[in-house]
C-alpha positions in Angstrom: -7.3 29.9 -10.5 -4.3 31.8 -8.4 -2.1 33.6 -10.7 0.5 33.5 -7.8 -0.3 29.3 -7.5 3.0 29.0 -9.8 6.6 29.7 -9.4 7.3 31.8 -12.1 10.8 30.7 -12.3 11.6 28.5 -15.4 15.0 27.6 -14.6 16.6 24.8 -14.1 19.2 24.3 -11.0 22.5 24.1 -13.0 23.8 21.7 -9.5 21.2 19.4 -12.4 23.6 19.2 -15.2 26.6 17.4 -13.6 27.7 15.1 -16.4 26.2 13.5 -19.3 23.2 12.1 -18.9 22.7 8.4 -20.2 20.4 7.9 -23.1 19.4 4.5 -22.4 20.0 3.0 -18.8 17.8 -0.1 -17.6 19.9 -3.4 -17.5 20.4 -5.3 -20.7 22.0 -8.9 -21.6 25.4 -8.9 -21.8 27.0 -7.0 -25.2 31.1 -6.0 -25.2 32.0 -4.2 -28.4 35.5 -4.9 -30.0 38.6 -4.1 -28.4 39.1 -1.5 -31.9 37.1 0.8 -29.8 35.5 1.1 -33.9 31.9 -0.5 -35.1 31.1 0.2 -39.1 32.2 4.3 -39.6 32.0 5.3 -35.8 34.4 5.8 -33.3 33.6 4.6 -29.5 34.2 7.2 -27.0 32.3 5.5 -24.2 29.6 3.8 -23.4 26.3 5.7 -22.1 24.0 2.9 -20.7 22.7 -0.7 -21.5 18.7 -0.9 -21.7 16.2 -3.3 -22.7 16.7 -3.3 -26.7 20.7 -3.2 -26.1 23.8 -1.0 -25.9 24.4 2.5 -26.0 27.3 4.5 -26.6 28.7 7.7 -27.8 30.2 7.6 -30.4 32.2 9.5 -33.7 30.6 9.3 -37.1 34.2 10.0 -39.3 31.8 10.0 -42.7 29.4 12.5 -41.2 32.5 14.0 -38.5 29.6 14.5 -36.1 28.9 12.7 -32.3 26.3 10.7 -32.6 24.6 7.8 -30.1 25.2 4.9 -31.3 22.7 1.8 -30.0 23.5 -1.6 -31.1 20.5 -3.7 -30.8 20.9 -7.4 -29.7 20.0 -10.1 -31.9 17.7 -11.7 -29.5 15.3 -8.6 -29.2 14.8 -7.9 -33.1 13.9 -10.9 -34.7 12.8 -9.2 -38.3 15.7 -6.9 -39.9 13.0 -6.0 -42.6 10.2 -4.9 -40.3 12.8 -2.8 -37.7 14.2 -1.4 -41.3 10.8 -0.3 -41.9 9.7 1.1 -38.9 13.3 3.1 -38.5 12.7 4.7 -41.7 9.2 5.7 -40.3 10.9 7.3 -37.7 13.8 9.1 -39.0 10.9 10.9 -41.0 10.4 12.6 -37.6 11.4 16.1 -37.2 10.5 17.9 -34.2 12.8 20.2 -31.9 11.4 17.6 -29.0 12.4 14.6 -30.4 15.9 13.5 -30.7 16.7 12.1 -34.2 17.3 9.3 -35.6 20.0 9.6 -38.5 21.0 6.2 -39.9 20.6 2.9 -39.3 22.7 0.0 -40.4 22.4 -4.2 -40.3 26.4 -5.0 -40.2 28.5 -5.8 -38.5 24.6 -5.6 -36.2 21.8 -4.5 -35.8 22.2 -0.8 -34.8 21.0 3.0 -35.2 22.0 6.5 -34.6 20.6 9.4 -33.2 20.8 12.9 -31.9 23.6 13.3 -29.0 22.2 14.9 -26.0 24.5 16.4 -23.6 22.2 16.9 -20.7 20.1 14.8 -17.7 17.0 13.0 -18.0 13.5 13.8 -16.1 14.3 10.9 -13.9 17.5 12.9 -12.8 15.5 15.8 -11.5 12.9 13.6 -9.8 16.0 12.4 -7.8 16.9 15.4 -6.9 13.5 16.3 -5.9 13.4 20.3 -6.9 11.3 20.4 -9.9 9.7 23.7 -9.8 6.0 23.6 -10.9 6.3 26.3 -14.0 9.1 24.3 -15.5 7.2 21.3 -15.5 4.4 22.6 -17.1 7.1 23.9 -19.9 8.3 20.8 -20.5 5.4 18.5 -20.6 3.7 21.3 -23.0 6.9 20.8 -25.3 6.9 16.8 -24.9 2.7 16.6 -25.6 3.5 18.6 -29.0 6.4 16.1 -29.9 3.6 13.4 -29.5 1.2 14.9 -31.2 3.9 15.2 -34.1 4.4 11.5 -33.7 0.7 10.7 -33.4 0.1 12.5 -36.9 2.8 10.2 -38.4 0.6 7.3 -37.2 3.5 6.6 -34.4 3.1 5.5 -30.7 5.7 6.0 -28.6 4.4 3.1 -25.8 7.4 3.6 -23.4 7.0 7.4 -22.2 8.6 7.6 -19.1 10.7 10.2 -17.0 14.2 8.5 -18.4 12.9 8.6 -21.3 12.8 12.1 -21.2 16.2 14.4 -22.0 16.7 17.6 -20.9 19.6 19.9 -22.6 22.2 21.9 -20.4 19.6 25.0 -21.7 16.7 23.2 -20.3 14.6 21.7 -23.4 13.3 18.3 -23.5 13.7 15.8 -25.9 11.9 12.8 -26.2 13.9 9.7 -27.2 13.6 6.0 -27.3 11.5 5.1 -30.3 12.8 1.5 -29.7 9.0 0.1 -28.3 6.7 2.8 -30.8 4.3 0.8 -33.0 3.0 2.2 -36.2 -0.9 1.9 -36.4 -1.3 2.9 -40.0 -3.0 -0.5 -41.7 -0.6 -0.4 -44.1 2.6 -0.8 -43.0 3.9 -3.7 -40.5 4.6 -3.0 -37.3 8.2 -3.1 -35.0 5.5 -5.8 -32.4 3.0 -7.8 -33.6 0.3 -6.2 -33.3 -1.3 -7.5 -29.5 2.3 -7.2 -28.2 2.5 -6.1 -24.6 5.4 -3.7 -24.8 6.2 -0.6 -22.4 7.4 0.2 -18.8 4.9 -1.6 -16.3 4.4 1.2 -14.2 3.9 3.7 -17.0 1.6 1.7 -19.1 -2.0 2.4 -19.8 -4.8 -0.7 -19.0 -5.2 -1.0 -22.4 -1.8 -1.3 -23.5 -1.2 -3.9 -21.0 -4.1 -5.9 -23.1 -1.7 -5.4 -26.3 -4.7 -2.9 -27.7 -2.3 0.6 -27.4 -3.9 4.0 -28.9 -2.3 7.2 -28.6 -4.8 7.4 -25.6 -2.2 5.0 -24.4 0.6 7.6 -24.4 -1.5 10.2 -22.6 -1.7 7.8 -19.9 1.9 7.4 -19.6 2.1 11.6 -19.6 0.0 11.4 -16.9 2.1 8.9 -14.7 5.5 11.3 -15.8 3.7 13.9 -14.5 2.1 12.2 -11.3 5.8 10.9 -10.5 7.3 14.6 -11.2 5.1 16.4 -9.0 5.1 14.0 -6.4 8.7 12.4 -6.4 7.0 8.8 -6.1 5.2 6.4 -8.7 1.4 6.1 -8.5 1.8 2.6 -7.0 4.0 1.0 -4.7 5.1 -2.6 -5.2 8.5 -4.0 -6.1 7.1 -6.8 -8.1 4.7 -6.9 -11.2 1.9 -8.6 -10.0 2.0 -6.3 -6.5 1.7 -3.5 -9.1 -0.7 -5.3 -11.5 -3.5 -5.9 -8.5 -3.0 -2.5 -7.4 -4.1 -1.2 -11.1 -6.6 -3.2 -11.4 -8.5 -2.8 -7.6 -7.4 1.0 -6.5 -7.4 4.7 -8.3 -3.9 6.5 -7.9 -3.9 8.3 -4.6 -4.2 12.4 -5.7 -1.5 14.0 -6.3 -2.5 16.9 -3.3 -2.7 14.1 -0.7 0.8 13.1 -1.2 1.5 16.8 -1.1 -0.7 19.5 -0.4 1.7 22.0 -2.2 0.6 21.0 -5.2 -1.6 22.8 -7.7 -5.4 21.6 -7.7 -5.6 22.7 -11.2 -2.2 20.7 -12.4 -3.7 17.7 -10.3 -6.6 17.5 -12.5 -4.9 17.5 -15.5 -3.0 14.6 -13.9 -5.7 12.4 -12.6 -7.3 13.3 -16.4 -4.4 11.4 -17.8 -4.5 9.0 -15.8 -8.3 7.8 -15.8 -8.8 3.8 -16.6 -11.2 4.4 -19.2 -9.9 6.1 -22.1 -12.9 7.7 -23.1 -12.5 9.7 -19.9 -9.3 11.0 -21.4 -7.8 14.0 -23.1 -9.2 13.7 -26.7 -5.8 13.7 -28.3 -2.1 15.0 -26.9 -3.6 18.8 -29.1 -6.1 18.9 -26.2 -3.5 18.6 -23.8 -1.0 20.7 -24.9 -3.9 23.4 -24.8 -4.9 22.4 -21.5 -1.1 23.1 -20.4 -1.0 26.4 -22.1 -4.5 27.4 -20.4 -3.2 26.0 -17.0 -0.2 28.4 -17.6 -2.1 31.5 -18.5 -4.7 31.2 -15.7 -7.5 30.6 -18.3 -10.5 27.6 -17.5 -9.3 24.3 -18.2 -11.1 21.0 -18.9 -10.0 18.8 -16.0 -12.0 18.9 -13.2 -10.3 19.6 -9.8 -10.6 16.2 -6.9 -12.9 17.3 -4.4 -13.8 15.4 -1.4 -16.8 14.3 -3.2 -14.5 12.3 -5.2 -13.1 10.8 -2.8 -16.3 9.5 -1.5 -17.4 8.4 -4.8 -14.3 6.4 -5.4 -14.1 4.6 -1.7 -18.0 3.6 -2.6 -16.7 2.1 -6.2 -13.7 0.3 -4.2 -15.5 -0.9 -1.4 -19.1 -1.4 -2.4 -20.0 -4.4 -0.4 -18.7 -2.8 3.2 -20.6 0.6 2.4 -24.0 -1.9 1.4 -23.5 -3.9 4.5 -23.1 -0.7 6.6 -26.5 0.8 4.6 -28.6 -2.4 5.5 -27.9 -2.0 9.2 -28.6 2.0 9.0 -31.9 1.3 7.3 -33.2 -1.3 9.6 -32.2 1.3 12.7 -33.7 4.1 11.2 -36.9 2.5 10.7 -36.4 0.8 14.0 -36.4 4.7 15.4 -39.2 5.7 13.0 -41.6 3.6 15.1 -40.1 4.5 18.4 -40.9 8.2 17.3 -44.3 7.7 15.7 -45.5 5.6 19.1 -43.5 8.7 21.4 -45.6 11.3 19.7 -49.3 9.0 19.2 -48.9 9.0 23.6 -48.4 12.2 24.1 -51.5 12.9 21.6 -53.6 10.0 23.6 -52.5 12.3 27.2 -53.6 15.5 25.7 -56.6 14.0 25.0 -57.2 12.5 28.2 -56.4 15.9 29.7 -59.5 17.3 28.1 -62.0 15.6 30.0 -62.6 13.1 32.6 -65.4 11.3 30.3 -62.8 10.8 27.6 -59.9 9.2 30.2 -61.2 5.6 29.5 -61.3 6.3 26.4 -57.4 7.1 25.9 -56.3 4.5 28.1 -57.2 1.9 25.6 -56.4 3.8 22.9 -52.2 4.2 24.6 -53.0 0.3 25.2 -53.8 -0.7 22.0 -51.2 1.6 20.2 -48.8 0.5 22.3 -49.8 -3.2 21.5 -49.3 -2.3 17.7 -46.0 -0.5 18.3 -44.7 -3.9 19.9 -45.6 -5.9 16.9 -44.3 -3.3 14.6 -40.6 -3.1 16.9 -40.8 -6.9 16.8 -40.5 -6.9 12.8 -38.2 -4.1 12.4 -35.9 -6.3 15.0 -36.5 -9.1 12.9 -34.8 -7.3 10.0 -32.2 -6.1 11.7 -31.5 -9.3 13.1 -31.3 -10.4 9.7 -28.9 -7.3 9.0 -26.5 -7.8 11.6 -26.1 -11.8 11.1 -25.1 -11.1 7.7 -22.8 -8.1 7.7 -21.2 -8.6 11.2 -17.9 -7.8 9.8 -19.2 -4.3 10.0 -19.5 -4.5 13.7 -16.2 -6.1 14.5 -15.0 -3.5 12.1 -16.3 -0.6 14.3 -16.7 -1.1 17.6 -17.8 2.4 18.1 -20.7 1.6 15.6 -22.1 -1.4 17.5 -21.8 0.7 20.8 -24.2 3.1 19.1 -26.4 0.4 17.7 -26.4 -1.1 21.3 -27.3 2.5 22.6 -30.3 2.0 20.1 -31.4 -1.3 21.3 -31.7 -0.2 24.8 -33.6 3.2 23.7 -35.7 0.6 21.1 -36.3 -1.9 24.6 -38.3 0.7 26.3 -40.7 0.9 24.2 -41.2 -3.1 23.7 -39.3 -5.4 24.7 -39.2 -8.7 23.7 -37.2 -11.8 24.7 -36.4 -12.8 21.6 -34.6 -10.1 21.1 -32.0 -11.4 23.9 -29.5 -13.3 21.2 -29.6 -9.6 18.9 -28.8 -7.6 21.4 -25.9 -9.9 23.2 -24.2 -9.9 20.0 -24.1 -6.3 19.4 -23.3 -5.9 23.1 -20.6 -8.1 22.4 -19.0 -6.4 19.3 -19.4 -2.9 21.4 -16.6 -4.7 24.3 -19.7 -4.6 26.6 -19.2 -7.8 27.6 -21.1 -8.3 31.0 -23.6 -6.6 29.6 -23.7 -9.2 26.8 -23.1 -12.0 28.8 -26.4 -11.4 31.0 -28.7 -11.0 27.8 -27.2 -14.5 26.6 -27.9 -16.0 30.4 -31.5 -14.5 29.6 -31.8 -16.8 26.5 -30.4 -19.9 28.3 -32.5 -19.7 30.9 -35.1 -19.5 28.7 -34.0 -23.2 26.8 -33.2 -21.4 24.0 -32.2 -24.1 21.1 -30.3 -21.9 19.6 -27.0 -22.7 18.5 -25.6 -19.5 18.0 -26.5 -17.8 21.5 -24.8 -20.9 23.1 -21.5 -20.2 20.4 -21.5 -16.6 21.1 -22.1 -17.0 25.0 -18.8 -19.4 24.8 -16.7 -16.4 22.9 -17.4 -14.1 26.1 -16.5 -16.8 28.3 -13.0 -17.4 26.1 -12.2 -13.4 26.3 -12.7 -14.0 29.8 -10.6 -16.4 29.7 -13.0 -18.9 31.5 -12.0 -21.4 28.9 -13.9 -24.7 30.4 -17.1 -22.7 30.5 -16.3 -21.7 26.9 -15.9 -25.3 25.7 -19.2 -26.4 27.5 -21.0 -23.8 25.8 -19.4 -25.2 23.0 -20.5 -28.6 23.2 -23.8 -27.5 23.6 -24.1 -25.7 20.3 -22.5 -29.0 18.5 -25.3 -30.9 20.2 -28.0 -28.5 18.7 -25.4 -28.2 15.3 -23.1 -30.5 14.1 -22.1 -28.9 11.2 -21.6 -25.6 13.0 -17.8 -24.9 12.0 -17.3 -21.8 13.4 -17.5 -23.6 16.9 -14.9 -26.5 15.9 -13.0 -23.5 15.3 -13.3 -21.9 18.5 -12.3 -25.0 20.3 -9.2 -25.6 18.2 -8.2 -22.6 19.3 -8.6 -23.1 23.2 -6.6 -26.9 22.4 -4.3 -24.3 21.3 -3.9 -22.2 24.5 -4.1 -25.2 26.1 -0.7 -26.4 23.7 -2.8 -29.9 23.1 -2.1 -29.0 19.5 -3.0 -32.8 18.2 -6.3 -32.0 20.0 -6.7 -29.1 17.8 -5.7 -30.2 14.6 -8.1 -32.9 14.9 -10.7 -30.2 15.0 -9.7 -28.4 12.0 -9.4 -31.5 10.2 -13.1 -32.2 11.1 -13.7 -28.2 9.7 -12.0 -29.4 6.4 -14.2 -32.4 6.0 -17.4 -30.3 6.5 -16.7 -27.2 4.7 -13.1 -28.0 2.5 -13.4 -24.3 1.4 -13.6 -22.7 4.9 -10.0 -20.7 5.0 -9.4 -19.6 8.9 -9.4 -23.6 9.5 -6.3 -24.2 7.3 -4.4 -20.5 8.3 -5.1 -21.2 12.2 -3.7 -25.2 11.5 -0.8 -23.9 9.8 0.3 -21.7 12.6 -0.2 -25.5 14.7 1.7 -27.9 12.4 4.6 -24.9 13.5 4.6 -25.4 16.8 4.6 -28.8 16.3 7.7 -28.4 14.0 5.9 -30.0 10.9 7.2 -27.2 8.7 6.4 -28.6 5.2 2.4 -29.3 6.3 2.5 -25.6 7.9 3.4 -23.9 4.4 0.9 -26.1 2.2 -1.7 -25.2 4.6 -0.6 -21.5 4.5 -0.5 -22.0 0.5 -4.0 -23.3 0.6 -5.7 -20.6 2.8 -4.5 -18.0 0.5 -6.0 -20.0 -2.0 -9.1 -19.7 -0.7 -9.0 -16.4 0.4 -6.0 -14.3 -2.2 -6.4 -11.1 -0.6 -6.1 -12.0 2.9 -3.1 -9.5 4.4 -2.6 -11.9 7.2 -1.7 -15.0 5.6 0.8 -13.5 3.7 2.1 -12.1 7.0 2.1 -15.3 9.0 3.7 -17.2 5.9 6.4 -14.7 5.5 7.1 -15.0 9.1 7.8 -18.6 8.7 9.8 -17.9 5.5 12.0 -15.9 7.9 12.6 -18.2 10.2 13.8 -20.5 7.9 16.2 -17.8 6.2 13.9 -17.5 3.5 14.5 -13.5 3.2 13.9 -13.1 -0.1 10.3 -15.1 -0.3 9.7 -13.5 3.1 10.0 -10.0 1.6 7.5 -11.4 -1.4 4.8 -12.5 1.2 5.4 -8.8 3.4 5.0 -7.2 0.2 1.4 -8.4 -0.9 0.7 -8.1 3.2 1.3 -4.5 2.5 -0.1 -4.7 -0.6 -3.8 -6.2 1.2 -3.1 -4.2 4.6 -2.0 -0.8 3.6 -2.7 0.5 7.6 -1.3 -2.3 9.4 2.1 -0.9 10.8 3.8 -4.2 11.6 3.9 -5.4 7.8 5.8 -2.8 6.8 8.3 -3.1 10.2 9.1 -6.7 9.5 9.3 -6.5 5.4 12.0 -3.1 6.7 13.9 -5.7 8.7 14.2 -8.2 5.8 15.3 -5.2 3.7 17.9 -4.6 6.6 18.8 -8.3 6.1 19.2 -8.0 2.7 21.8 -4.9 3.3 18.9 -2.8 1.6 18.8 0.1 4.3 16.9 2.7 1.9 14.3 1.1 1.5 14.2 -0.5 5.2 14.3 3.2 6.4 11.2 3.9 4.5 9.6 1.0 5.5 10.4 1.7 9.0 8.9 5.5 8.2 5.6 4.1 7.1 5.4 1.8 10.2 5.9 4.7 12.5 3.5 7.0 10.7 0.8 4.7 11.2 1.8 4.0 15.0 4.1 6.7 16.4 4.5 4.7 19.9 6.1 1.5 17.5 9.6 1.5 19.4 11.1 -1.4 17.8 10.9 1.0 14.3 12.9 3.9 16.1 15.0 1.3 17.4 15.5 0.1 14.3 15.8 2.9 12.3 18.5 4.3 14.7 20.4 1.6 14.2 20.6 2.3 10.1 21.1 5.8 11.2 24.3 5.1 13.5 25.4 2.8 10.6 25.4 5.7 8.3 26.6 8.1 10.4 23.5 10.4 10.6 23.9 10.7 14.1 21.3 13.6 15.0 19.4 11.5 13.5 19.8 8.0 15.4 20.0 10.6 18.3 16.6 11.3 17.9 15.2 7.6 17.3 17.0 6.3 20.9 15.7 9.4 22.2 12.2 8.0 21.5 12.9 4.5 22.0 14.2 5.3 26.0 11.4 7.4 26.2 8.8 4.5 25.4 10.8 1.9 26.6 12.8 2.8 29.6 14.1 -0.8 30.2 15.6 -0.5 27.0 19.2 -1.6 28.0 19.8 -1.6 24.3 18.8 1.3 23.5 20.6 3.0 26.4 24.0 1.7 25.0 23.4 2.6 21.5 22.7 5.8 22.4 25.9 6.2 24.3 27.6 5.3 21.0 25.9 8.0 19.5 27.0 10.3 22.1 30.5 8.9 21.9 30.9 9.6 18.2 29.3 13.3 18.7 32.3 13.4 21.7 29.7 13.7 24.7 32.0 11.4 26.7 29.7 12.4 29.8 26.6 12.1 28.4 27.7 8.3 26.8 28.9 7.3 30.2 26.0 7.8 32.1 23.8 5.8 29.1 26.4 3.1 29.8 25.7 3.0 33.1 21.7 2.9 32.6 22.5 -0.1 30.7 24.0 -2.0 33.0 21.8 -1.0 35.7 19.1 -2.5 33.8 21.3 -5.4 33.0 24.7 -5.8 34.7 26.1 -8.7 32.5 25.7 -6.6 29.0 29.5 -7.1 28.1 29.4 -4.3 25.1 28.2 -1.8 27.8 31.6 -2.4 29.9 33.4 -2.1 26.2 32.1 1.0 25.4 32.7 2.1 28.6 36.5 1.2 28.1 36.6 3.5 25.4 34.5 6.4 27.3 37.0 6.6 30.7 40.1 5.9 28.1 38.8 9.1 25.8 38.6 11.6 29.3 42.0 10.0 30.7 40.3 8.2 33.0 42.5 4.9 32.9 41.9 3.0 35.7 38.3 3.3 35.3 38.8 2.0 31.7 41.2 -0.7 32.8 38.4 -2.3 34.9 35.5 -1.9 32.0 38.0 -3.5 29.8 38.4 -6.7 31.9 35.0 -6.7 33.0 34.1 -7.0 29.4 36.2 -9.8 28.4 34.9 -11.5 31.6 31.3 -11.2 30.6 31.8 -11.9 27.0 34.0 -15.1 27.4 30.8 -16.3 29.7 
């Protein structure tokens, strides 16, 4: 381990510790105390925060002349007085420096308690602020793992450990608070939730708690996602709603902590991802074992965790997508024994010439020997092409996956050919030619098979998706109604010509296809996505969402649904079930950059520019050429007045787009605002170049000539405008 990996500061920032830092602050149902500013013996100062179990204020205690927080607890949340009684006097029992205290709790005129006062910020503060300085962390979660061992040995879980859960004093100690959710496990006592109660913060909890079945495994969990969202200034999954969050909990590992940033220490990322594994078992034995492991992390000494290697991360995309790595295997296997032969009949020939080198008598002798080996490699090529005919049929999502796999596998083929070939090997290889983009090539080892009256449905199928890229659609479609002659139930090719109907805009035409797909196969998806995009263009709106609403179904998972169906929610001003559809597309297609452009424009919509901008920063990572994003983003830039910033984005989007007239003028206001009349000027006058009736160019224009003195100039740009924008 580096002795130098930490920062051996330990302060905190004191910019931190602006004001008082609420001890409860999530939204709660409405609760006004009395105009008295009094409740029982306390004095109101002010209130602190509203969360889920009610209202909290500080407060005076004139019996005990001490500031207290006060939290009244509404009636709706605690529906037992005598068990909450219980439980509070569980917890007052409590003494640790790292846990604020409860002192007193009282039933009239309600339900309420008090507890410590801390004048401080919480965790979630500094993860705003993004300068948490690794040593410190360590510090603190060492000091909040001993409170919870404290609890622990009281037979208490917390359940709702979180970063605002989490108060820091002006002289930097922690103090964990908000006992409201913990659950006393000890058999003899009741509990504050019955007993399979799913209580906590969503994105904290542990998959066990979420089952109602919480351990104090439960609460190391929870340390771990503190820590992962303290170290990395984000939450281990995205997703604004619970069931985007849920899927992702249940399908994917949290991303490490060093691929988010590389900064971070390997070491403290084990401990992490330790934390943070599914299976408890897998865990830190109890919060002792991890208070050790921070104090051995701290002095440079081994610790338990392992560190994420690369091997890892192998490991866990095998686990996660076990059917795409089998499916890849199958086809590997087949070519390598495939190549096994070619190589065993290579080197038996050149043996059989070396031979026949050695003697004139023995030349007769090899030539039948290369004749009959080469007779036996044939039949052998013939079943290894049988398998991986088999192979490819069945995983040929692989190949349209990879195209540069299937040019390699192609490559192999023609290697494999020399040394065999066989014509009914034609349909194989035109396929694979035909994933690779070869498609001539592919198209004259499917003519092969024709000519050949092959009865094959499938060669006459795939021979009419060469001629559709080609866009040779009538050729397509005869090849099509060949196949149906040779298959009537083949749906794939009912599909293909719904979807030349549908270049073709004969869109009854095509949906009487797909209905003939749905009467066939009821449970084959693409024919109930691809209709739904036709009952749109045909206006049929309602039949366009239930056939959306029935392909994702069939098919849950399926990024692009909820893509196209969000797209029609946004048409019809839907934004807010739009942005619940662009969601689970990013949720199901995490690399697609488009999902997260449109859900940013919704969020622009919505007047949510934050998160829009991050959207928009996701989209552009994965495509840095995606001009409408910089465009975009520029625009939420200009709004805000970052204007190096939108300076930069119209910078790019001119650059990429140079018939931008748009982006031309926006930049000039950029300009404008920075006072480069000049430079604005000349971007208005790129705009109109490109187009001369752009009214809001001759405007801004106005203002340019009017800002140098330039009056007559701005006089005419002024009347040119209202001209053009009148029209």
């Amino acid at each position: 381990m580096d002795p130098n990996f930490f920062d051996q500061s330990n302060d905190l920032d004191p910019s931190f510790l602006k004001g008082i830092g609420s001890q409860d602050t999530a939204p709660t149902k409405e609760f006004t105390m009395p105009s008295t500013s009094k409740f029982d013996r306390y004095m109101i100062e002010k209130e602190l925060g509203r969360g889920g179990m009610g209202v909290v204020y500080k407060a005076y205690d004139t019996k005990l002349r001490r500031t207290v927080a006060l939290k009244v607890i509404l009636n709706s949340n605690i529906g037992d007085v005598k068990r909450f009684r219980l439980e509070s006097e569980a917890m007052a029992q409590l003494h640790h420096p790292h846990i604020v205290r409860i002192y007193d709790f009282g039933e009239a005129p309600q339900l309420h308690f008090t507890m410590e006062y801390i004048d401080g910020v919480t965790l979630a503060d500094l993860i705003d602020e993004q300068k948490i300085k690794p040593l410190f962390l360590i510090n603190l979660m060492m000091k909040i793992c001993d409170a919870l061992a404290s609890a622990h040995k009281h037979k208490i879980l917390h359940r709702d450990i979180k970063p605002s859960n989490i108060m820091i004093t002006r002289s930097g100690e922690p103090k964990l608070m908000d006992f409201g959710l913990a659950k006393i496990y000890d058999n003899a006592q009741q509990s504050l939730s019955k007993s399979n109660d799913i209580m906590g913060t969503l994105l904290y909890m542990a998959p066990e708690q979420m089952m109602g079945k919480a351990t104090e495994k439960s609460d190391i969990y929870s340390i771990g996602a503190t820590l992962y969202e303290a170290l990395t200034y984000r939450n281990i999954y995205d997703g604004r709603y619970s069931h985007e969050i849920l899927l992702q909990m249940a399908t994917h590992r949290p991303t490490p902590p060093r691929q988010v940033n590389p900064q971070i220490s390997p070491y403290l990322e084990a401990v992490c991802l330790k934390c943070l594994e599914k299976k408890q078992i897998n865990r830190y034995k109890n919060c002792q074992q991890l208070v050790r492991e921070f104090k051995n992390l701290k002095s440079n000494k081994p610790i338990l965790a392992k560190k994420y290697t690369y091997q890892d991360t192998i490991k866990n995309f095998i686990s996660e997508h076990r059917i795409l790595v089998a499916s890849t295997l199958a086809i590997i296997i087949s070519l390598c024994v495939s190549l096994a032969v070619v190589v065993k009949y290579s080197f038996d020939i050149k043996r059989e010439k070396i031979r026949a080198e050695q003697g004139e008598n023995k030349a007769r002798q090899a030539t039948a020997a290369i004749k009959k080996e080469k007779e036996r490699t044939k039949l052998a090529l013939n079943k290894v092409m049988n398998i991986l005919e088999y192979s490819v049929k069945n995983h040929s999502h692989v190949f349209r996956q990879d195209k540069n796999f299937a040019k390699l596998v192609s490559e192999v083929f023609g290697s494999v050919g020399k040394y065999g070939e066989n014509e009914e090997w034609g349909a194989i290889k035109g396929f694979i030619a035909q994933m690779s983009g070869n498609l001539q090539q592919s198209l004259e080892y499917y003519n092969e098979q024709v000519a050949n009256a092959t009865s094959d449905p499938i060669v006459y199928y795939n021979r009419g998706r060469i001629f559709e890229e080609l866009k040779k659609y009538k050729q397509a479609m005869a090849d099509y109604d060949t196949a149906l002659q040779l298959s009537p139930k083949y749906v794939d090719v009912y599909h293909a010509k719904a979807t030349i109907y549908d270049i073709w805009q004969k869109y009854e035409s095509a949906l009487r296809e797909y209905r003939k797909i749905m009467v066939i196969n009821p449970d084959y998806m693409p024919a109930y996505f691809n209709s739904a995009s036709t009952y749109e263009k045909l206006g049929n709106i309602s039949q366009a969402f239930v056939n959306y609403n029935k392909a994702l179904q069939l098919a849950p998972d399926h990024s692009q649904i909820y893509y196209q169906r969000g797209n029609l929610y946004s048409k019809c001003k839907n934004y807010k079930l739009a942005l619940v559809d662009y969601s689970n597309a990013v949720r199901t297609g995490p690399d697609n950059a488009i999902y997260y452009y449109n859900r940013g424009s919704i969020y622009e919509i919505l007047q949510d520019d934050k998160h829009a901008v991050l959207d928009y920063n996701k989209a552009l990572q994965l495509n840095p050429n995606y001009v409408n994003a910089y465009f975009n983003r520029g625009n939420i830039h200009r709004k805000h007045k970052n204007h190096l910033q939108a300076l930069r984005d119209y910078n790019k989007v001119v650059q990429y787009a140079p018939q931008d007239f748009e982006a031309y003028c926006n930049r000039g206001t950029i300009y404008f605002a920075l006072q480069k009349y000049r430079e604005a000027i000349n971007d208005f006058h790129k705009s109109l170049a490109i187009s001369p009736k752009y009214w809001q160019a001759h405007h801004n224009l106005y203002s340019c000539y009017k800002a140098v003195n330039e009056n007559a100039k701005a006089q005419y740009h002024l009347q040119k405008s209202r001209l053009l924008r009148v029209k």
